[in-house]
N, C-alpha and C positions, 0 to 999 in steps of 0.2 A: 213858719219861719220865713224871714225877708230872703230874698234873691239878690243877688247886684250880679248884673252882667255886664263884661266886658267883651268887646269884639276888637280883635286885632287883626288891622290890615297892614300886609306890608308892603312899603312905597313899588311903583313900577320902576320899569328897568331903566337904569341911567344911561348918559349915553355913553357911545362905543369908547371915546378913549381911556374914559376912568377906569372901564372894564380890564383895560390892560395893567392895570396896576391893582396894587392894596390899597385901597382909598378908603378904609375904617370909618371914623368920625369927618373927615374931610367934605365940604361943601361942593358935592358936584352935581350938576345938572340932568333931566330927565333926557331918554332919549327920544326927541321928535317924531322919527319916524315910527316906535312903538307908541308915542301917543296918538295915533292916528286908524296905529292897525288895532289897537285894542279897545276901539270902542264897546265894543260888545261886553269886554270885563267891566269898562266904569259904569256900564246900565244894569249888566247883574248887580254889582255894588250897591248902585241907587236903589235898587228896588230891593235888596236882600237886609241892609241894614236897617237899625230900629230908628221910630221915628215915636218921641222925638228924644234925642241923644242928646249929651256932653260930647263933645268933642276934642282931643289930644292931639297934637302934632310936637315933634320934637323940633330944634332949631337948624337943622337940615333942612333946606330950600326942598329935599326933592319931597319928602312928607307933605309941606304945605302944597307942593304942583299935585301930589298924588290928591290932596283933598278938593281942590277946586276941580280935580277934573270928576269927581262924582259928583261933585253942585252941577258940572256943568251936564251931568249926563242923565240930571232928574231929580237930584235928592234936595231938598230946598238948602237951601244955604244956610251953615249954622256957623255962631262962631268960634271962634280956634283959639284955645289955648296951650301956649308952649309949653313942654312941661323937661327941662336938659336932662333929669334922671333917666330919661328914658331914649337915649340917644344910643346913636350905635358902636358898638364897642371900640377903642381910641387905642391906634397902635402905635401910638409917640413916635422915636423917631425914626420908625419903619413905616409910618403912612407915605405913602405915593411912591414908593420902589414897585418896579417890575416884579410882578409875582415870581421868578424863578434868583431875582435878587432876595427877595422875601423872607425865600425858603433858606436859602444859604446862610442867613443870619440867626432862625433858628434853633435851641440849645436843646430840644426837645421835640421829640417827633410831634408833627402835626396830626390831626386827629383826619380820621378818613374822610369825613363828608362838612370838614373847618380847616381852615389856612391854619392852624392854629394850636397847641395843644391845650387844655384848659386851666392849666395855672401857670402856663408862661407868659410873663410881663414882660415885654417891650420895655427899649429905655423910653424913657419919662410916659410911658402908656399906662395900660389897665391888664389885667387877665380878662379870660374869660370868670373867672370865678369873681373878680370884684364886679363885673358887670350883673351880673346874679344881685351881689351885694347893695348895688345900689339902687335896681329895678324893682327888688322886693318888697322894699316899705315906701316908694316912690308907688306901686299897685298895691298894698295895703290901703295907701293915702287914701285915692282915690274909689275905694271898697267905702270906706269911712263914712266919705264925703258925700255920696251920693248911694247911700242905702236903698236898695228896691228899686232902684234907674237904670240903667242902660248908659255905656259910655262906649264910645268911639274909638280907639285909637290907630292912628295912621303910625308905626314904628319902622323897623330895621328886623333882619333875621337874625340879629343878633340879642337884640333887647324882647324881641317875641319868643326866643328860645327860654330867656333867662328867666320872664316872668312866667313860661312853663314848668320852667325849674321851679320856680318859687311856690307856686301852687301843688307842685305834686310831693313836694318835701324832699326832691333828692339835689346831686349835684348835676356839675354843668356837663358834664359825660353822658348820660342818657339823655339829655335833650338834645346833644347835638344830633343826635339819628333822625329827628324829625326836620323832614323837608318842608322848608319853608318859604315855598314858591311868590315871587313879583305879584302882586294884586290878590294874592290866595288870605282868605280871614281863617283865622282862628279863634275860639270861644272860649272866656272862662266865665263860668259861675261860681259867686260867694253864698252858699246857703248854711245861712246863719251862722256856724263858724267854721264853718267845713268847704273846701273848693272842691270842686269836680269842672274836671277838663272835657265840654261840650265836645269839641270839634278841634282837630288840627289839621293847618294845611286845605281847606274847602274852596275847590278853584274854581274859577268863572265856567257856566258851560251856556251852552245855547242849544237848545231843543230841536232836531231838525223839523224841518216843515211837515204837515200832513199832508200824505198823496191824495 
């Protein structure tokens, strides 16, 4: 039976002040001084991903910064295609309110480890559950496309939950339990018409020295 594997990275940490808000889909920047201390995760990266891949980045600037800093940390330079299915979840027009503004708007408890409950829609936003919706035949697509290959993807912790959902056949409530750490990959396998979740959450380590 064919394989198709995907590997999902997600982008490193943005910087500090978008951290202070909901910045959903919103275009914000990496944070410099994390791209500096975390050299060690973008050489695990280089070295840990397949060669030679497809590569996916969403139209989030910080995807694409997350992908040239594994070019730059060893992995030969491949190139990138955008693909917006796979963007991270859009909280209309509660994007860039102070999280505890956030909260207060609200109509549904938020889920314990998501700002968010899974099928509360934001005005003019998305649920979590449409973002499942859209992610799933957007990683179908790409199953299709590239049978028995190896594909890349640079995503969001929100669009790496959903195509976890999408592959395990449930909804967007049991995947939110999986932590989905800055620069941590996660694995799926297509084998032949059946997914299996390799790995979730695999995060950079470094070996200490031999005495």
């Amino acid at each position: 039976m064919t394989t198709t594997r995907l590997f999902l990275v997600r982008h490193a940490l943005v910087e500090p002040s978008a951290r202070l808000t909901m910045y959903g889909a919103m275009d914000v920047g990496l944070c410099e001084l994390a791209l500096r201390q975390e050299a060690a995760s973008y050489r695990w990266l280089a070295a840990r991903l397949p060669r030679p891949a497809r590569w996916i980045i969403t139209p989030l600037s910080r995807t694409r910064a997350t992908a040239a800093a594994i070019f730059a940390a060893g992995y030969a330079e491949a190139p990138l295609e955008t693909h917006p299915e796979l963007i991270e979840q859009h909280l209309g027009e509660w994007e860039g309110l102070p999280h505890e503004a956030f909260a207060e708007r609200l109509r549904h408890p938020a889920h314990p480890f998501w700002s968010i409950g899974v099928d509360e829609r934001p005005p003019g936003g998305e649920s979590f559950t449409d973002v499942i919706g859209r992610v799933g035949p957007a990683v179908d697509r790409l199953v299709a496309e590239n049978a028995g290959g190896d594909v890349v993807i640079v995503a969001h912790g929100g669009s790496i939950r959903a195509a976890l959902a999408h592959a395990m056949g449930v909804g967007g409530l049991p995947v939110l339990a999986f932590s989905i750490k800055n620069l941590a990959l996660s694995r799926l396998e297509k084998i032949g018409s059946d997914w299996r979740v390799a790995a979730v959450n695999e995060e950079p380590f470094t070996l200490p020295a031999e005495e």
